[in-house]
C-alpha positions as CSV (number, residue, x, y, z in Angstrom):
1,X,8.5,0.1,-51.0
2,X,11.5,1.2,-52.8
3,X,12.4,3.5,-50.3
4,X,12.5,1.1,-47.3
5,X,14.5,-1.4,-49.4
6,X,17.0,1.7,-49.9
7,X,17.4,2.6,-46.3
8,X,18.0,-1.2,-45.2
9,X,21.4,-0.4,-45.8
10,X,23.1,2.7,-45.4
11,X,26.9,3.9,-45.2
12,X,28.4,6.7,-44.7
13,X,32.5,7.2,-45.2
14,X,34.8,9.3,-45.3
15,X,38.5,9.6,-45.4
16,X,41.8,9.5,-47.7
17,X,41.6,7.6,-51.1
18,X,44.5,5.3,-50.3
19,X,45.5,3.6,-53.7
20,X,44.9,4.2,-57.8
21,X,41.7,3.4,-59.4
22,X,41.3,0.4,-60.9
23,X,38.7,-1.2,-63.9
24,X,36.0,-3.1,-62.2
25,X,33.8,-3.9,-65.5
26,X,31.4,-2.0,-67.5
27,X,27.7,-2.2,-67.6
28,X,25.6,-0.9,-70.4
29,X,28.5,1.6,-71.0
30,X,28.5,2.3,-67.7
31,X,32.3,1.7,-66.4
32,X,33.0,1.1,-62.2
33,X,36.3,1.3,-60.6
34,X,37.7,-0.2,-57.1
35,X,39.7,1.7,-54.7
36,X,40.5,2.1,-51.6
37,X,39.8,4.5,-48.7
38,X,41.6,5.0,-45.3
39,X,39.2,5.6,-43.1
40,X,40.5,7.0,-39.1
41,X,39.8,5.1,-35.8
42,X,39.8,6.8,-32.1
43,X,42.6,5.1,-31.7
44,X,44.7,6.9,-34.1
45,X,44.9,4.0,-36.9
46,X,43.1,3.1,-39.9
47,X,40.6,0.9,-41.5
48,X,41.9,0.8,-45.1
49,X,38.4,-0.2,-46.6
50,X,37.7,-1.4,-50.7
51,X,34.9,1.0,-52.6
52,X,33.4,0.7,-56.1
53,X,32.4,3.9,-57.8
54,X,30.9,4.7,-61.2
55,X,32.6,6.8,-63.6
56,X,29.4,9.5,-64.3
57,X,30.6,10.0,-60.0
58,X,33.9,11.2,-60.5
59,X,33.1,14.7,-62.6
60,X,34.8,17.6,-60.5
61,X,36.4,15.2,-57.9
62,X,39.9,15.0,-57.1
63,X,41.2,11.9,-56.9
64,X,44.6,11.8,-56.1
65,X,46.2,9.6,-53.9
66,X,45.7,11.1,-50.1
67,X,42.5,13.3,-51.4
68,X,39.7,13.5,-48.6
69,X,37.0,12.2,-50.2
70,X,32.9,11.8,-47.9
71,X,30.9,9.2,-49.3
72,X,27.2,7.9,-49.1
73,X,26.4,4.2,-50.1
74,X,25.8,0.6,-49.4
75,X,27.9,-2.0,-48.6
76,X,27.8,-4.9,-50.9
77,X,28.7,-8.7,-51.2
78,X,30.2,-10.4,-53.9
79,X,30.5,-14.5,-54.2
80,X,33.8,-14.9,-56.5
81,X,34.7,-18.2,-57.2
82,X,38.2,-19.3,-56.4
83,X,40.9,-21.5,-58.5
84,X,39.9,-24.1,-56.2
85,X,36.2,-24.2,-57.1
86,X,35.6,-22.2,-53.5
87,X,33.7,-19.5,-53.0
88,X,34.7,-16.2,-51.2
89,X,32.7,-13.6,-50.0
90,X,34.0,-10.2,-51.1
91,X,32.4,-7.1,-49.5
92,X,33.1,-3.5,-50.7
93,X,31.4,0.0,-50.3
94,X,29.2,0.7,-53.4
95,X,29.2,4.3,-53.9
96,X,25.9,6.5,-54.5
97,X,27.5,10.0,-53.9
98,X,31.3,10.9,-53.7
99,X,32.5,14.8,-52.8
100,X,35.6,16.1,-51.7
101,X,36.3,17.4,-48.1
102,X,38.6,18.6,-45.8
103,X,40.2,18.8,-42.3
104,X,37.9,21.8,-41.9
105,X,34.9,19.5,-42.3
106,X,32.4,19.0,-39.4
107,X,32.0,15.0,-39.8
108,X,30.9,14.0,-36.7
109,X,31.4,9.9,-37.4
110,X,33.6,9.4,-40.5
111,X,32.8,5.5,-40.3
112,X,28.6,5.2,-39.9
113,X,26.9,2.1,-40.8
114,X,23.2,0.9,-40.8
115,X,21.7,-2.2,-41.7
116,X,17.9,-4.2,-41.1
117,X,18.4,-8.1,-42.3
118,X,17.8,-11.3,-41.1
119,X,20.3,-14.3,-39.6
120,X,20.9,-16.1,-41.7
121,X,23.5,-18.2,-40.0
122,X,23.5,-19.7,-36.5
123,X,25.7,-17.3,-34.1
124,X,29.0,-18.3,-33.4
125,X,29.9,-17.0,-29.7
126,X,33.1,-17.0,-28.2
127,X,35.7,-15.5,-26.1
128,X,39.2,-14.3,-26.1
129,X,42.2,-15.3,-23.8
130,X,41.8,-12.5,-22.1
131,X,38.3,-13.3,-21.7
132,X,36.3,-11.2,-24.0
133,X,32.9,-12.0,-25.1
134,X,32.6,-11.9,-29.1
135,X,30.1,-13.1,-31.6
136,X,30.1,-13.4,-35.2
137,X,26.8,-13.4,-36.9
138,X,26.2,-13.1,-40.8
139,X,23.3,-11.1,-42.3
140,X,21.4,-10.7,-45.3
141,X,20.0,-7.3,-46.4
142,X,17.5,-6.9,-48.9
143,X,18.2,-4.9,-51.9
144,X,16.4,-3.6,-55.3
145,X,15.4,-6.7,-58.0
146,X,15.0,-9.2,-55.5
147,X,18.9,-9.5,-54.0
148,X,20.7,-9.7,-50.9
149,X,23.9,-8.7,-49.5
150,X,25.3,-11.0,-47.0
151,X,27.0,-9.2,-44.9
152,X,29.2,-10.5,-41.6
153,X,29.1,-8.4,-38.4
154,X,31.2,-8.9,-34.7
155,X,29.5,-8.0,-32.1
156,X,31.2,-7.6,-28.3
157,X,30.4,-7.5,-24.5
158,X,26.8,-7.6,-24.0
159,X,26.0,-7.5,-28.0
160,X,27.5,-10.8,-27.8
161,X,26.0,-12.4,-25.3
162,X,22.4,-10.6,-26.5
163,X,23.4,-12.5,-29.9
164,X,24.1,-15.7,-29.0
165,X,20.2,-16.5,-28.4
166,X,19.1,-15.0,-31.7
167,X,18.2,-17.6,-34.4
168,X,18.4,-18.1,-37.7
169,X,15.8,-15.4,-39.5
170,X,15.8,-13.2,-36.6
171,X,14.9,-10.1,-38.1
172,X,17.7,-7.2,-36.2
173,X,18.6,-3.2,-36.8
174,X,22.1,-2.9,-36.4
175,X,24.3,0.5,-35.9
176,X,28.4,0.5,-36.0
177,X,31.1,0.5,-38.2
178,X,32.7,-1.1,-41.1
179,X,36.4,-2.3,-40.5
180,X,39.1,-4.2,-41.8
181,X,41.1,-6.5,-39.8
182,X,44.1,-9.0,-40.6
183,X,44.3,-12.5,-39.7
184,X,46.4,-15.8,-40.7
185,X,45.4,-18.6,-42.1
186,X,47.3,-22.0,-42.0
187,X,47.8,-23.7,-45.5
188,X,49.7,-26.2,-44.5
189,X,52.2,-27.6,-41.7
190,X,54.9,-25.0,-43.1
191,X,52.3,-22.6,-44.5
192,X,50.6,-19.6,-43.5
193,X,49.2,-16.7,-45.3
194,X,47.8,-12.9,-44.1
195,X,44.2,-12.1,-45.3
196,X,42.1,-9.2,-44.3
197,X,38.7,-9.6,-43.3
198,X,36.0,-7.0,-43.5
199,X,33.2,-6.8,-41.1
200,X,30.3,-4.5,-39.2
201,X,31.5,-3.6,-35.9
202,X,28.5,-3.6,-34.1
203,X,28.1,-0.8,-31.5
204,X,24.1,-0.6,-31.3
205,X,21.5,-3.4,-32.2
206,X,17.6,-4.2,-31.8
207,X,15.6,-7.1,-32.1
208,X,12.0,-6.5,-34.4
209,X,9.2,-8.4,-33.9
């Protein structure tokens, strides 16, 4: 049982640490930092992606800023709690296994995601204004001790059309890639702010019975 709850969720990474490490917390002595990791596109640009690693990990690693790094993990959702009273789903790549690399490296997909969960929202469909199909779905994985990570995923094309019929605790596989990508929100009539959102790029799906 443990097993299949492991491999519900699977990601592999790898690119350039892109900023200094920073304190997380600590948990029965146990101390995580954040980071972040520039991971490369096809199209020759860069999904700059949060990770949270444990300090027993980092033995015999370099760590420097612009040090390859290949890394084997989960990705996670946090519910933080804004000023406001608002909560905000945070995602981030929890690390099980960090190790140096380089340009020599054979990594056939540095960006390769896996995830079985349920909908657990209704499907929001849409199209561009240049007329592509999109549709945002939201998952929840299952994890160890009875928890779930809520994870959002885009799908395009005929993914999106295929999800637009699913409903709510359709159980799916999905295959693709986790990216960052920056949007604006309006505060206000003079107001507006740049966020990045993070998201599964789906490239693969299936529907289980």
């Amino acid at each position: 049982m443990l097993g299949s709850v492991v491999n519900t969720n699977v990601a592999n990474i790898s690119g350039s640490i892109a900023s200094d490490f920073e304190f997380s917390h600590e948990i029965y002595g146990e101390q995580f930092y954040n980071f972040f990791i520039d991971v490369p596109r096809l199209s020759n640009t860069c999904d700059r992606l949060p990770v949270m690693v444990s300090e027993r990990l980092l033995d015999g690693i370099n760590i420097n800023i612009e040090s390859r790094v290949a890394i084997t993990g989960q990705i996670r959702s946090y519910n933080r709690v804004n000023s406001d009273g608002k909560g905000h789903l945070l995602l981030s790549i929890f690390c099980k296994d960090i190790k140096n690399s380089t340009e020599e490296d054979k990594i056939k997909n540095p960006n390769d995601i896996f995830l079985d969960g349920y909908l657990c929202k209704k499907p929001i469909y849409r199209t561009t204004p240049f007329g592509r199909e999109i549709c945002d779905i939201l998952l929840a994985v299952n994890r160890m001790y009875n928890k779930s990570d809520y994870i959002p995923c885009i799908a395009w094309g005929r993914n999106a059309r295929f999800c637009e019929r699913l409903s709510v605790g359709t159980h799916v596989r999905i295959w693709g890639r986790f990216q960052s990508r920056e949007y604006q929100k309006r505060l206000d009539d003079e107001n507006v702010i740049t966020r990045i959102a993070y998201e599964v790029s789906i490239s693969k799906m299936e529907k289980l019975d």
